[in-house]
C-alpha positions as CSV (number, residue, x, y, z in Angstrom):
1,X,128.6,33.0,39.4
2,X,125.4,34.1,36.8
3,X,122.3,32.2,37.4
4,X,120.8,31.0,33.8
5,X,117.3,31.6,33.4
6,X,114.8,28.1,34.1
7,X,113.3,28.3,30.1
8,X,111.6,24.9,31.0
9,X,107.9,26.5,31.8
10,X,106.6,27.4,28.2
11,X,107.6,23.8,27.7
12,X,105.3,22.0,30.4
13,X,102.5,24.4,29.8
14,X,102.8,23.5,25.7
15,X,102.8,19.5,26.6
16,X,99.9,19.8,29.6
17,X,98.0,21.5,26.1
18,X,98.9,18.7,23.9
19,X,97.9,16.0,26.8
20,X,94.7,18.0,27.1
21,X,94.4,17.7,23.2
22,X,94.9,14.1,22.9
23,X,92.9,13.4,26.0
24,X,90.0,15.5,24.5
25,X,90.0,13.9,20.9
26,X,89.9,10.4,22.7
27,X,86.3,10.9,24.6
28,X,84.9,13.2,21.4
29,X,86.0,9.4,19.3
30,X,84.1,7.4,22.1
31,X,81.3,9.7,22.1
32,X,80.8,9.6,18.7
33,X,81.9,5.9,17.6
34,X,79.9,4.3,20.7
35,X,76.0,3.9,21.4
36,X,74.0,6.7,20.4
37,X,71.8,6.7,23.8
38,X,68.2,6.2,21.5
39,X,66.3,3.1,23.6
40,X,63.2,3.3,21.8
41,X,62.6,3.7,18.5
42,X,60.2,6.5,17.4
43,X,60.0,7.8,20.8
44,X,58.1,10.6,19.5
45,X,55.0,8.6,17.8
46,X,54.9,6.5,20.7
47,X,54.3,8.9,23.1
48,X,51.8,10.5,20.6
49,X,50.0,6.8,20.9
50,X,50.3,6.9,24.6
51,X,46.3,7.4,25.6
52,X,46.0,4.6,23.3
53,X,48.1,2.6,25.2
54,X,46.7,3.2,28.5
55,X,43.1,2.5,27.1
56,X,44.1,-1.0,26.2
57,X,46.2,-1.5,29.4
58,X,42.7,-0.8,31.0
59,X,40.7,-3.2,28.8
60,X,43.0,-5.9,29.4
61,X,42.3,-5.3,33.4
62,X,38.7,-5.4,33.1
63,X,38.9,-8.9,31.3
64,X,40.4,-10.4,34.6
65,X,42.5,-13.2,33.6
66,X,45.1,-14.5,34.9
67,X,48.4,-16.3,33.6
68,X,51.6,-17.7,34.1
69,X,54.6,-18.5,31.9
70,X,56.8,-21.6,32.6
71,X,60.0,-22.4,30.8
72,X,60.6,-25.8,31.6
73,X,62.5,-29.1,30.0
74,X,62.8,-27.1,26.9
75,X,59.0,-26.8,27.1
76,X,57.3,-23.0,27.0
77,X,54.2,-23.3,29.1
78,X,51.7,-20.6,29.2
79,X,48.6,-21.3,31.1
80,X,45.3,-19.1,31.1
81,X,42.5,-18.5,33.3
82,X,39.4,-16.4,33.1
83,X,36.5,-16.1,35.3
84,X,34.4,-18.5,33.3
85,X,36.9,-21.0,33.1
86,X,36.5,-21.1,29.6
87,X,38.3,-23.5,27.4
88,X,40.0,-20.5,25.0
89,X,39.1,-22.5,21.8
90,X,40.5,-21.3,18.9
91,X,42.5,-19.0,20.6
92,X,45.7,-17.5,18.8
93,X,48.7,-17.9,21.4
94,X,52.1,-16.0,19.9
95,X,55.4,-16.0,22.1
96,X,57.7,-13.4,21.2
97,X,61.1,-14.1,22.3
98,X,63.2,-11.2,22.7
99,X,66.7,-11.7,23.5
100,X,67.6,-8.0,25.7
101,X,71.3,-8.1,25.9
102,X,71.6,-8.7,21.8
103,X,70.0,-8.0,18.8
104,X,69.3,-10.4,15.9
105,X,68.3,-13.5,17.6
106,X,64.6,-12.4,18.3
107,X,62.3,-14.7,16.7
108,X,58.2,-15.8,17.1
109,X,56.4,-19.1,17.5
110,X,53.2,-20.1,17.6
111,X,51.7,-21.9,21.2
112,X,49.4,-25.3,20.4
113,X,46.6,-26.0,22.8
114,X,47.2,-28.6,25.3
115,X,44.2,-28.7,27.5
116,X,42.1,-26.2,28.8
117,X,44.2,-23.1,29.3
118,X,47.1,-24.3,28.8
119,X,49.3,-24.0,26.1
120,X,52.7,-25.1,25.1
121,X,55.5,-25.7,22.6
122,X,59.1,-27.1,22.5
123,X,61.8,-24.2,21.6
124,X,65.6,-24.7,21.4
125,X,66.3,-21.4,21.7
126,X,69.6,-20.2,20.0
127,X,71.7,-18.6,22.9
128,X,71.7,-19.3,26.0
129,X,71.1,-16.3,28.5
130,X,68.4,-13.8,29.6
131,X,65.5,-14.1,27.1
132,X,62.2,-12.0,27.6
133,X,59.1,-14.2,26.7
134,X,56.1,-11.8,25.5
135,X,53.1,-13.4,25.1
136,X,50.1,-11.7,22.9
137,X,46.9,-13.9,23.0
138,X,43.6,-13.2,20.8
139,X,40.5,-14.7,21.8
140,X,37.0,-13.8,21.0
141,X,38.3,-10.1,19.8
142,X,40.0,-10.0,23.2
143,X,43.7,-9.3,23.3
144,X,45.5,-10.3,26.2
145,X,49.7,-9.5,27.2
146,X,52.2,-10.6,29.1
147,X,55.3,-11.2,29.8
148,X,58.4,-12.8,31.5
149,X,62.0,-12.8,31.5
150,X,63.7,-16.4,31.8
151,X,67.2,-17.5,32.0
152,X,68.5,-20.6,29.7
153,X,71.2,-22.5,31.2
């Protein structure tokens, strides 16, 4: 009896080659087609600006004041409190909300002046979800920030 010769090697080690190909051509697509792994825009200019930014983080310490953001009954609160007390009339009170998990729905309002300190403004906001509320107030040629991420049920 004559043995034949097993030709089925070259065979598996030509389709573990093709797998590998196909495999291989699949994660370059995803690499490729998928997020491109940049976070923050200009990177580069931004950490140029960096001593800047640290210079006005320290400014905004030495002013002292204190606040807090409250979302509530489709009310934004934001209340203020220096030292002095002071009433913060004429003050300039922007909310920028920032909507992290998705682009496009970011907008801006304007807060109005309540009482002293406080300051508010109704906001249907568009999506429900985690928003982040950033709060840029100028007063006297004092900027102040802040910020707060809420969730809208």
């Amino acid at each position: 009896m004559i043995k034949q010769k097993n030709n089925s090697f070259p065979h598996y080690f030509i389709v573990f080659f093709v797998i590998l190909i196909i495999l291989d051509s699949i994660f370059v697509y995803l690499a490729t087609s998928t997020h491109r792994g940049v976070v923050t825009e200009n990177a580069y200019n931004q950490g140029l600006n960096y001593n800047k930014i640290i210079e006005t983080s320290k400014k905004q310490n030495d002013l002292n004041w204190k606040s807090e953001i409250i979302y509530q009954d489709n009310f934004l609160n934001f209340y203020l409190e220096n030292e002095k007390k002071d009433s913060f009339d004429g003050a300039s009170v922007t909310a920028f909300l920032v909507r992290p998990t998705q682009t496009g729905y970011d907008f801006s309002i304007k807060l109005e002046k309540k009482t002293n300190g406080k300051f508010q403004k109704l906001i249907k906001f568009p999506l429900k979800g985690q928003w982040d509320v950033k709060i840029l107030v100028i007063w006297n040629k004092h900027k102040y920030q802040t910020i707060k991420r809420i969730l809208i049920k």
